[in-house]
C-alpha positions, 0 to 999 in steps of 0.5 A: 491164879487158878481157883482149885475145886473142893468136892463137897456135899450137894447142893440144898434145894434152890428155892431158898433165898439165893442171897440170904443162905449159905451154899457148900463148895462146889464139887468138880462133877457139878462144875462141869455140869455147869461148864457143860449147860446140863446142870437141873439146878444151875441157880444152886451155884451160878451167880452170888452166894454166901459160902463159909470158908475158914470159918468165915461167911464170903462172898462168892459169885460164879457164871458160865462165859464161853469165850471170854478172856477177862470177867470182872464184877461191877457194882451197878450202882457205882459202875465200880470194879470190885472184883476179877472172876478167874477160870475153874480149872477144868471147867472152863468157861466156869469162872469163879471170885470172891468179892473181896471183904463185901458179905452182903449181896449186891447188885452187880454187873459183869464186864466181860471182855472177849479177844475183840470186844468188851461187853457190860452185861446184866448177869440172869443168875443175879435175878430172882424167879419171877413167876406168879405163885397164883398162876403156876397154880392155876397151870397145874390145876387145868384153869389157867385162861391167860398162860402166855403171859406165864409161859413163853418169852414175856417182857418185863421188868426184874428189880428195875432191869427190863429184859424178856422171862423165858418160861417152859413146862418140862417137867420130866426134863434134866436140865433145860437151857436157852438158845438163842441169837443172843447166846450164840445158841450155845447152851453153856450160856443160859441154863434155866431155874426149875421149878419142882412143884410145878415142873417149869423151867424160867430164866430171865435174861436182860439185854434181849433184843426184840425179833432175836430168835430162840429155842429150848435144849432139853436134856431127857432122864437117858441123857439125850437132847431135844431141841424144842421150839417155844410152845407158847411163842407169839411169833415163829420162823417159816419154813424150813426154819423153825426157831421162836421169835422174842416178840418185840418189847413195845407195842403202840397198836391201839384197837379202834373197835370197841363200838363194835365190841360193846355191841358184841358183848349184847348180842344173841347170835342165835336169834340175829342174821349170820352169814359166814364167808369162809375163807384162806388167807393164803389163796383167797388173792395172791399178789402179782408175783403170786405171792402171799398178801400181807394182812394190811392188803387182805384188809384193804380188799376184803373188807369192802368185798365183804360189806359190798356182798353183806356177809355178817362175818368172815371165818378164817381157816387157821392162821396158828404157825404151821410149817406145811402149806398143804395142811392149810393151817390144821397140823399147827406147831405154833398155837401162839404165833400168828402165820409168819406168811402175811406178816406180823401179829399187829398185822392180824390186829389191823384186819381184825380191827378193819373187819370190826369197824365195818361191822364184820365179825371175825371168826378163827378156825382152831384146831384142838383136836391134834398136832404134828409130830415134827420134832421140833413141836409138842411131840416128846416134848420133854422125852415124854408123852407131856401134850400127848397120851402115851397109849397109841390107841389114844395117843395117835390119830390114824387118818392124819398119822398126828398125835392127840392131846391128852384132855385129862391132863391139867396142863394141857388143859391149862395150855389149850384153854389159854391159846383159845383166850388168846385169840380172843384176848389178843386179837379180839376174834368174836368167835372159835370154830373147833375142827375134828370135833368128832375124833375128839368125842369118840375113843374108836374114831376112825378105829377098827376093832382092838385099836382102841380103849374104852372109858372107865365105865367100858364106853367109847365116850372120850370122857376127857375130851367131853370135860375139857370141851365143857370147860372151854366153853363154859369159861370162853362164853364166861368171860368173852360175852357175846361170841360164837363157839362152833364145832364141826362135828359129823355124828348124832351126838346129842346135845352139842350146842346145848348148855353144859349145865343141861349136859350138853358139850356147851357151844353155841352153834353146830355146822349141819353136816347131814343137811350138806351132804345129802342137799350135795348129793341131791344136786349131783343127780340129773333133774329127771332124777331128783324126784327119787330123792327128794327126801334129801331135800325135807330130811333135815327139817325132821331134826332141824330144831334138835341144835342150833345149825349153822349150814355150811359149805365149806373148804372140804367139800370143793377139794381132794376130787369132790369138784367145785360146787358148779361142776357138782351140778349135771347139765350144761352151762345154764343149768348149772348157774340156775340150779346152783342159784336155786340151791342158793336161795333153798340154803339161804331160807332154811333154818340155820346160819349161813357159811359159804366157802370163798369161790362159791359166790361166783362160781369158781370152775376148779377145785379149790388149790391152796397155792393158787388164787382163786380165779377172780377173771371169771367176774368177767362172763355174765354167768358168774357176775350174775351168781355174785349178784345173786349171792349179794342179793341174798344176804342182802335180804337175808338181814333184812327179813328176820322171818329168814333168820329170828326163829331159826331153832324154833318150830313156829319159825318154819312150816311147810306149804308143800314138801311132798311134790317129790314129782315136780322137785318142788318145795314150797314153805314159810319163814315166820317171826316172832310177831308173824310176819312171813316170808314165802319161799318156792323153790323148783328143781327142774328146768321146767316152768310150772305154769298156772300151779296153785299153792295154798297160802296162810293169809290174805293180801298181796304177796310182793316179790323179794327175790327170783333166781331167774331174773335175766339180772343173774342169768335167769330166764326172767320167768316170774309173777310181775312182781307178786302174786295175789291171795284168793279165797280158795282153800288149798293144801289145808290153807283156806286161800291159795294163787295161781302162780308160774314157777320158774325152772331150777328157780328159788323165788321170795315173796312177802306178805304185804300187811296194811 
């Protein structure tokens, strides 16, 4: 029989107990809204409820099933039947039954049967909310580190049945519903529970397979609908799809690097070698067919590479789920979910693990500082700016045509300080690289005059920004001892690697982009020239001690017509090699930390292409063997000498010899550690040999030859001082002894004074 519908008075607030109130009938409008998946408060009336009839408490249950033909109630403890649902006349598929003379609730189950098949199912709106009161407070204040564990699609168990939360922040949404593999992706099926106070939707659905794929349907205040990716998905379809995946419900990876993690924790990275090889996953090697290695083959290859050419550690561009390969990771839609392109998040954690047991820090470029407006990501989320400022002139990034978080909302804060944790949480990445650190400390960047809006206090400091960047360090470093925060930032903000509690922003390193663009722009200039600019090469050392450096050349300056490092450099073949692995041997002395971009050790010929491998046949000519072996040589005594690393950020670590002989291109300066002992660099940027050039020395003794660049070893022409030099007590350049001494041309040259 045909249930009839009564229209009565709203719904009270859901909140309340399920099993314990009484609820009115239900209004035909409601009813449809139900049968139509757009009801705000679907547990109101889905599911079981006492409700008063003639005078009486009943026991009324409700659920939305398209397609089925018969739905009846069992008992799940006895697997009794105990009830038939019948279709709500002019609501299908609302079914609707009392539960015969029973007025406690019970725990049920639905046996459901379809024109060709019968289904037992745990029915969701049988299950209370399951989130944590203490996190959804933490959410909502700006503080939550752990926020994929609220959010998202999490396993667990719900009065002793296992099945996945799905969890989304909407809170300007209508109604919100599940999609997925396991409905059909009709949104009839599974609308959410809202959460007033804090604005999130849940909804807890047993019977939920591991790699089954979902969305959010959100219905907007004008009635439109959005269908919305899973902001805090751990995995995601590539291209051209974009649907979320259920992450898989056991996971038996077991990290076997916790010597490693145990020493990281007791580490000061700004008084320790770091040398950082920056690197693509996507076109670092591809395989055979030119497509893409899984992480498992990146770490069967790279780890060796690594050890065999002594990088401390590798920095990987981002590896957040991205849809376009030319991004190269930073216009990110997925902050969660490790790239799909080389395989699943137990794959990531196999090379991170693989890099930790080698001794290999591993470092994740993370992007903060924007995200695409692909209409399945954060834009709009909810019909509103909810990640992003609804301003323009704060709201849209002008270079990348992208969107800009907004940094004063505490959500926001909650969602991009907890996808930072998670990589380091997860993954056990030891350290972040933040990109674009500029646009996000500046109101006007990139901004003409009338296209931006000042602070408060009628600045151009993006105050918001500043706060959250404070934030994100002061917790990361709080709770992950030992790792590297770094930002590339372009300007002359003052105190960006400084302690918040000092004012500063709080990371722990800052990429020197002053020093890389005027020594790049040095090398450019034919070596006749470089006496004219030679500034270039003493300028930094004016301001080196103002942050902790890290020297870098990165992926962005081997791109877009800049050209690779080797054919920035005038001359022929030779000069080339030379001056490069001059300019090797300065980089490597200078205060500072080391990042190298991948193809940079070797000398990669062409601009670096992200859908290409690098040209790994040029290993066989000597001239690019010969620069492999001389980057190796390098890092190898890089580690091996602190005076080229333990002092980096203090004055006593460096002092010049010679820093004016702009007529020679020649620079000569010491590398001191903290118990004084010293390495003595030369290094000559012409291709002349100086023969019989004296150079004041700080000590007496023998001064042993560490390395040379002109060794006919990496393609030299083996110019050179036998191996060392002696000290003589003639005073020269205000040093009370001096040597005469063959420079080698476009040659770095290492020396070490021997102590008794």
């Amino acid at each position: 029989m045909k249930q009839q519908i009564v229209a009565n008075e709203p719904a009270p607030h859901f909140s309340e107990p399920m099993q314990e109130r009484l609820v009115p009938e239900l209004d035909f409008a409601a009813a449809c809204a139900l049968a139509e998946g757009r009801h705000g408060d679907p547990f109101a009336w889905l599911g079981m409820h006492l409700v008063e009839q003639n005078g009486r408490s009943r026991l009324l249950l409700r659920a939305v099933l398209p397609g089925a033909a018969i739905v009846e109630v069992l008992d799940a403890k006895t697997g009794r039947k105990v009830a038939e649902l019948t279709p709500v006349v002019g609501a299908e598929p609302l079914f609707s039954g009392f539960m015969g003379r029973r007025v406690k609730p019970f725990d049920y189950r639905l046996r459901i049967s379809y024109p060709q098949a019968e289904l037992v199912l745990d029915d969701p709106y049988r299950f209370d909310a399951s989130l944590d009161e203490q996190a959804c407070f933490l959410f909502n204040e700006g503080s939550l580190l752990k926020g994929w564990q609220l959010l998202g699609a999490n396993w667990l168990e719900c009065q002793g049945v296992k099945g996945v939360r799905f969890c989304v922040w909407a809170p300007n949404a209508k109604s919100v519903s599940l999609l997925g593999d396991f409905n059909h992706w009709d949104r009839r099926r599974h609308s959410m529970r809202r959460h007033p106070a804090s604005g999130l939707w849940e909804l807890f659905l047993p019977q939920v397979q591991g790699g089954e794929h979902y969305k959010f349907l959100l219905q907007t205040q004008d009635g439109s609908w959005l269908e919305k990716a899973d902001p805090c998905a751990r995995q995601m379809q590539g291209a051209p799809h974009n649907a979320s995946i259920v992450p898989m419900a056991d996971s038996d990876w077991q990290w076997q690097d916790s010597d490693w993690m145990a020493a990281r924790a007791q580490s000061a990275w700004h008084r320790q070698a770091v040398s950082i090889y920056e690197l693509h996953l996507g076109s670092w090697r591809r395989n055979g067919e030119g497509g893409f290695l899984s992480y498992a083959e990146v770490a069967e290859l790279l780890v060796p590479y690594l050890q065999s050419h002594g990088f401390t550690h590798v920095e990987f561009m981002p590896l957040s789920e991205y849809p376009f390969d030319g991004s190269w990771g930073y216009q990110p839609v997925g902050l969660f979910a490790p790239s799909h392109r080389f395989g699943d998040p137990e794959g990531l954690k196999l090379l991170v693990d693989a890099c930790h047991r080698a001794g290999i820090g591993v470092l994740l470029d993370w992007v903060a500082a924007h995200f695409p407006s692909d209409p399945h990501g954060l834009a709009h989320f909810d019909g509103t700016c909810l990640y992003e400022h609804e301003d323009p002139r704060r709201g849209r990034h002008p270079d990348w045509d992208t969107l800009i978080y907004n940094y004063g909302r505490k959500e926001v804060q909650s969602f991009l300080l907890s996808n930072a944790c998670y990589w380091l949480e997860e993954f056990h990445f030891d350290g972040l690289r933040l990109d674009a650190v500029s646009s996000m400390l500046y109101l006007d960047y990139s901004r003409e005059e009338g296209q931006w809006q000042a602070n408060e206090y009628g600045g151009r400091e993006n105050l918001e920004a500043i706060a959250f960047l404070q934030q994100l360090n002061t917790r990361l470093y709080h709770e992950y001892p030992g790792i590297i925060m770094i930002a590339e930032e372009s300007t002359a903000w003052d105190g960006v690697s400084r302690d918040v509690a000092a004012g500063g922003l709080g990371f722990g390193f800052k990429w020197n982009m002053g020093w890389m663009h005027d020594t790049l722009d040095y090398l450019t200039k034919e070596p006749v020239h470089r006496s004219y600019h030679h500034g270039q090469l003493t300028f930094s050392l004016i301001y080196a001690y103002t942050e902790q450096f890290i020297l870098s050349l990165s992926h962005d300056e081997v791109v877009h017509g800049k050209r690779a490092l080797l054919e920035k450099i005038p001359g022929d073949d030779w000069q080339k090699f030379a001056t490069l692995r001059a300019f090797y041997g300065f980089m490597w002395a200078h205060p500072g930390k080391k990042l190298l971009f991948m193809g940079g050790e070797f000398g990669q010929r062409r601009e670096w292409q992200h859908d290409f491998s690098l040209d790994w046949h040029l290993l066989q000519y000597p001239s690019h063997q010969g620069l492999s072996d001389w980057v190796r040589d390098l890092n190898l005594c890089y580690r091996q000498q602190p005076s080229l690393w333990q002092c980096d950020g203090e004055p006593q670590g460096f002092r010049w010899l010679d820093c004016n002989d702009s007529q020679h291109s020649l620079l000569a300066f010491t590398r001191i550690d903290s118990d004084g002992n010293m390495v003595l660099v030369i290094c000559n940027f012409t291709p002349c040999v100086r023969e019989g050039y004296r150079l004041g020395l700080p000590e007496p003794g023998r001064y042993r030859e560490l390395l040379n660049s002109d060794s006919a070893f990496y393609g030299g022409s083996n110019q050179g001082n036998a191996g060392g030099m002696e000290a003589e007590e003639i005073p020269w350049q205000g040093m009370p002894y001096s040597a005469l001494i063959r420079v080698p041309p476009l040659a770095s040259v290492y020396f070490a004074l021997e102590r008794g």
